[in-house]
N, C-alpha and C positions, 0 to 999 in steps of 0.2 A: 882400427876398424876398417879404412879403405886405406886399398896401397896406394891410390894415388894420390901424389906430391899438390901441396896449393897449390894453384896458376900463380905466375907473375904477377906483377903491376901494366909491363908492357904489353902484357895478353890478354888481361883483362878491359882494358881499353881501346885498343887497336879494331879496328873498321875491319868486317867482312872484306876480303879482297874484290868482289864483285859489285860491293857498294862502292867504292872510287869511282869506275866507268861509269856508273850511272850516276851518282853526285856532277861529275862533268858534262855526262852529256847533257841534266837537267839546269844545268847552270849556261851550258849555249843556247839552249831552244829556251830559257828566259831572255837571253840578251837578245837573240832575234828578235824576240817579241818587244822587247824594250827598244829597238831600232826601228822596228814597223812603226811602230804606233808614235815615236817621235818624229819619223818623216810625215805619216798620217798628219798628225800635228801642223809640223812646222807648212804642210802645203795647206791645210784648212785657212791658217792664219797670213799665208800669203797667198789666195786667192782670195779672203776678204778683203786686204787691205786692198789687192790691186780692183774689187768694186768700187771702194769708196774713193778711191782716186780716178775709176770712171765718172761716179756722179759728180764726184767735183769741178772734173775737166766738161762733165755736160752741162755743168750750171757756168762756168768759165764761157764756154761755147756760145748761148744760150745769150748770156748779158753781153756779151762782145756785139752779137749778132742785132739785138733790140736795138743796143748803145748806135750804133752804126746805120738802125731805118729812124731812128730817133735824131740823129743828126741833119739825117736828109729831109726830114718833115721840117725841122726847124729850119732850113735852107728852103723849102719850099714858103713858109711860113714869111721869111724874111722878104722874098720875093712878090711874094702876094702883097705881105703887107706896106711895102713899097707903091708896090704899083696902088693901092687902095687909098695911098697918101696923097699922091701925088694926082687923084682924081680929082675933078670943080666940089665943092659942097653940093650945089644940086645935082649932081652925077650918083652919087652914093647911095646905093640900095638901104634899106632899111633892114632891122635884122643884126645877128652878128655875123662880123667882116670874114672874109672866108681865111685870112691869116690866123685868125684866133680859132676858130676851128683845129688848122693845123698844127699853131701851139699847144694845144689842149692836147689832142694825141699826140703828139711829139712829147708836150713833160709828163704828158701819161708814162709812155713807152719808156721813155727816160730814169722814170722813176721806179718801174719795175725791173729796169736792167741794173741798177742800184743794187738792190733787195740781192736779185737774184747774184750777182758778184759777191755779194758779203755772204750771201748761204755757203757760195762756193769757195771763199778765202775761209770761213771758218768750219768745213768740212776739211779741206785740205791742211788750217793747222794742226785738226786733231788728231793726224794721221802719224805715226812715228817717222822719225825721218828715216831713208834709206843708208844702210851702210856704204861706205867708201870704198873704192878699193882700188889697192894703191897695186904697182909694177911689183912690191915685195910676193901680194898673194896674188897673182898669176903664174 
């Protein structure tokens, strides 16, 4: 009926020669895409981390700073209340002593810069830690 012979096996199977070029080219401009959008990636997730280790270091900041006018109120506080001692009984205002005053805001202060150090110890341990890197990968 027809003179023409079956096809092969290898003929019948074998890829258009113009599909190769384009099976490649469509397999680079995927990896591109999978190279963008991993750097995409990996900068989103290190410029979040590097916020939260801003707030940390601003809550770090922050309780150092209280911790430190908390200190000098209670040095003011001890001074006062020195001198407050060591006045006659009938000298003493009535009222409370201006030392306790200064205690008061002093373990105020003190007690907020507490708080605010343990927000910022445990912001900063939930942070992953940073990779190492050693002379090898340089």
């Amino acid at each position: 009926m027809s003179d023409m012979p079956p096809p092969s096996p290898t003929e019948a199977t074998s890829p258009p020669v113009t599909a190769i070029p384009e099976l490649v080219a469509g397999i680079i401009k995927d990896f591109k895409s999978l190279v963008k959008q991993q750097l995409l990636l990996t900068r989103q997730e290190v410029i979040a981390n590097l916020k939260l280790r801003g707030l940390a270091t601003a809550y770090f900041s922050l309780a150092i700073g209280l911790a430190g006018l908390a200190m000098m109120m209670f040095c003011q506080a001890l001074a006062h209340g020195l001198h407050w001692w060591t006045l006659t009984v009938s000298a003493r205002p009535p009222g409370m002593p201006l030392a306790a005053c200064f205690g008061i805001v002093g373990g105020v202060l003190l007690v907020l810069s507490i708080v605010l150090l343990s927000v910022g110890q445990s912001k900063l341990r939930s942070l992953p830690a940073l990779p190492q890197i050693t002379d090898e990968q340089n």
